[in-house]
N, C-alpha and C positions, 0 to 999 in steps of 0.2 A: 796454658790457655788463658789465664786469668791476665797474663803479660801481657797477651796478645788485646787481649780484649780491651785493657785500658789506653792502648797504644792507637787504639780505634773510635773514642770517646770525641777528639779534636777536629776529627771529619762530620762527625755529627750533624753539628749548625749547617756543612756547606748541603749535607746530604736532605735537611729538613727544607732548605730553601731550595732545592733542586728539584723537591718533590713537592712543592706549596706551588708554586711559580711555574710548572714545567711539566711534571707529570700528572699533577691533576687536575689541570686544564685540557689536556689532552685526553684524559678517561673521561669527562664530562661531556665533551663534545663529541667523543665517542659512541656515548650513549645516546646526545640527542641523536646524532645521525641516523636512531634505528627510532624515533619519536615522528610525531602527527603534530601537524600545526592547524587548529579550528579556529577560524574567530581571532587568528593572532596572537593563540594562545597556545604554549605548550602541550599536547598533552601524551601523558606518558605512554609508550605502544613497545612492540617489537616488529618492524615491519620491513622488509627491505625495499620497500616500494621510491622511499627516497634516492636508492642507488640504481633503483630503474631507471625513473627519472633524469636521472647526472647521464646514466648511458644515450638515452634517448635523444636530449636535449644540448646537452655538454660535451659530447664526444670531440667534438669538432676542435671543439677550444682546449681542448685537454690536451689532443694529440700534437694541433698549432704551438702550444705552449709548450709543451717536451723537444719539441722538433727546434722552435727557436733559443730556446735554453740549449740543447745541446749544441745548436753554430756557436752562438754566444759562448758557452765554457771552455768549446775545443780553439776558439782564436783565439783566447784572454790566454790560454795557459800557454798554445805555442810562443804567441809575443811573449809572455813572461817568463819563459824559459830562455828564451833569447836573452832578454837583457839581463837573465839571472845570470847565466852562461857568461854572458862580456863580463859583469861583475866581478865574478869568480876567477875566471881562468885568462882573459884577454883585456880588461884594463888595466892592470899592474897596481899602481899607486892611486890611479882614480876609480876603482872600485867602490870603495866607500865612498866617494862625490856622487858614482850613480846612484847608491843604494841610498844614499839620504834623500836625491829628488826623489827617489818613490815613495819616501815616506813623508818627505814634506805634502805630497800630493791626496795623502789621507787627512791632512790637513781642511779642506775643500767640504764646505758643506757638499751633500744633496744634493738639494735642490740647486743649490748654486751652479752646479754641474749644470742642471738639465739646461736651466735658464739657459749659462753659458753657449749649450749647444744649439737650443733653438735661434738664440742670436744668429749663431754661425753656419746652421742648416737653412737657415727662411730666404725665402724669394730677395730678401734685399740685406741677407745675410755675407760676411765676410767672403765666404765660397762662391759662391755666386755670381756675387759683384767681383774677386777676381777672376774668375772665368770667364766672362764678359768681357773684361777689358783687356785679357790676354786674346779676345777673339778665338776660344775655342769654343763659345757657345754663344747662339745669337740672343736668345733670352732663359733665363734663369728655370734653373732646372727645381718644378714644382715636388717632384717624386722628394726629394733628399729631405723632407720635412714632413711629418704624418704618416709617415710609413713605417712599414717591420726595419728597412734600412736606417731610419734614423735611431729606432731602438735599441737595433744591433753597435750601432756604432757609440750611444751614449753611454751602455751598459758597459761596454769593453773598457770605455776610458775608468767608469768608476772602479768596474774591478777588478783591473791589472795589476793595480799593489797587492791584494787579496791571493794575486796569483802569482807574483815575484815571490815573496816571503818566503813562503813555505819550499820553496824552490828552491832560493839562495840557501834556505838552512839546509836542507838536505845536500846541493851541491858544499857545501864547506865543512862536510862532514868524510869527503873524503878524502882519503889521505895522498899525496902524489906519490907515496913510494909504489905503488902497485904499476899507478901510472908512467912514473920513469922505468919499470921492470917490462911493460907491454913494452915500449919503445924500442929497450935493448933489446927483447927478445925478436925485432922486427915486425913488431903492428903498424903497422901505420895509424892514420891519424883517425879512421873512420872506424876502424877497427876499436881501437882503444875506447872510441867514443860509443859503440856500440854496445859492448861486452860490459864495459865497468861501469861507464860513466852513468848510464841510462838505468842499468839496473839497481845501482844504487840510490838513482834518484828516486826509484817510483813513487814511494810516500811521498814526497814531494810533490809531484806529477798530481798524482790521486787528489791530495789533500786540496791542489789548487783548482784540478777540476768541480772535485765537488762544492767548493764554497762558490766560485762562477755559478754553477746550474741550481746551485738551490736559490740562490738568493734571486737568480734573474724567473727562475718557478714561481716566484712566491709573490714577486714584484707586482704593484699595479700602477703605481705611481707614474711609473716612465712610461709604459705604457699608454697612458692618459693623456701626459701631456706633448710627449713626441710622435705617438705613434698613430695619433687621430682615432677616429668611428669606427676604423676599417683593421685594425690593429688590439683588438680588444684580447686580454688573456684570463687564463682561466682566473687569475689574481684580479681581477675587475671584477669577474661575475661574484666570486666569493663577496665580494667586498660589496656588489649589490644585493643579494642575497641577506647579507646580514644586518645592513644599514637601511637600504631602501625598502627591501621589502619584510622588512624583521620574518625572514623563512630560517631560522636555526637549521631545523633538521636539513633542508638541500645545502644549505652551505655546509654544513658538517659534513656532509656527505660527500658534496665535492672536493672540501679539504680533504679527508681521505685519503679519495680515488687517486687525487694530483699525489698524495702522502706514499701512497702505494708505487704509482707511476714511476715516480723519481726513486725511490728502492730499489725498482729493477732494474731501471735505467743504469744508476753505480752500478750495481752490482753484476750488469755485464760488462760497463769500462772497467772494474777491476778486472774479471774476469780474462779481458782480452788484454788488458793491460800486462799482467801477470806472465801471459802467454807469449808475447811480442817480445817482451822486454826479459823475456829468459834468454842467461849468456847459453851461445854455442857451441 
């Protein structure tokens, strides 16, 4: 025991920084969320009147935000399973050529991104202006900018690499002898693709979806600047909440709820993940 114990000493530091930074920022917020704000002033309660509140008022955006988060997670992972997929098993020798652009492309600030995309989204953006001059549109299409569409589409570019990786490692985790054994034993292609390929990807699959929908949950930024007035997420109001109108306890609150939401959310694509993706 004593072995063990000492061999548990070097985790230490990571476990004290995990818990400084991480978890007890989270227990604090916690507790304001059940706190009274007078005068602008914390003061200490037990009350759930805060998560009335978020119900009451927040609904809308809570539900807006999960519903856009999950288009947003399930396009990022399909595309990125696509080009994990070509990596893997159908570019041969340029495998590693694709899988370097995708990491050169984490390269890319932020904001750079968004910038990037409003250039190419806006009335007299790249899109636009070819469309126009191919004469499929008589004048420039306003929707593609300040909208949930332009959020959907900025958010996918940034987190397609987020959703190849974890992809690729899992698809090169399996081995082709199984693969060349379905073949001989007469699978075909879709078969083979069904049975092995996918169930061994899940964690992969998983791991790409959830890093998509949390990060596009939590987002306010793109939001803001792609998505206009009419495009607001629950990651706005948080971040009004805390800043503008220094209300801790609704924002804690509504972190939460959004905190809760996205729980369930996983925790039924596992669920159905697990289910689907069982071989036959």
């Amino acid at each position: 025991m004593a072995a063990i114990g000492r061999h548990r000493w070097p985790v230490l530091p990571a476990f004290l920084v995990f818990a400084l930074l991480f978890v007890g920022p989270l227990a604090f917020f916690l507790v304001v969320s059940f706190w009274r704000l007078r005068a602008y002033k914390l003061v200490p309660d037990f009350t759930f009147d805060n998560y009335l509140d978020v119900w009451q008022e927040y609904l809308h955006a809570a539900i807006f935000t999960l519903l856009i988060s999950l288009l947003i997670a399930a396009i990022t992972t399909v595309i990125g399973f696509m080009i994990a997929y070509l990596a893997r098993f159908r570019a041969g020798r340029y495998g590693g050529l694709i899988l370097f652009v995708v990491l050169v492309t984490l390269f890319g600030g932020y904001l750079v991104k968004i910038y990037a995309w409003k250039t190419i989204l806006g009335t007299n953006g790249i899109l636009n202006s070819t469309l126009v001059d191919l004469g499929l549109i008589d004048e420039p299409l306003a929707w593609l900018l300040y909208s949930p569409a332009a959020v959907v589409i900025t958010l996918v570019n940034f987190l397609l690499p987020f959703a190849v990786l974890p992809i690729y490692g899992s698809l090169r985790g399996i081995d082709e002898v199984p693969l060349a054994a379905a073949r001989d034993l007469g699978a075909n292609a879709a078969r083979v693709f069904r049975d092995i390929v996918l169930p061994q990807c899940k964690p992969g699959i998983f791991a790409a979806f959830a890093v998509s929908f949390l990060i596009t949950a939590g987002d306010y930024v793109t939001p803001r600047l792609v998505g206009g007035t009419n495009t607001f997420m629950a990651g706005n109001f948080i971040e009004s909440q805390f800043i503008n109108r220094l209300n801790a306890p609704i924002g804690s609150a509504l972190s939460y709820a959004m905190l809760i939401g996205c729980g369930l959310v996983l925790l039924a694509f596992q669920k159905t993940l697990t289910r689907v993706l069982k071989p036959r």
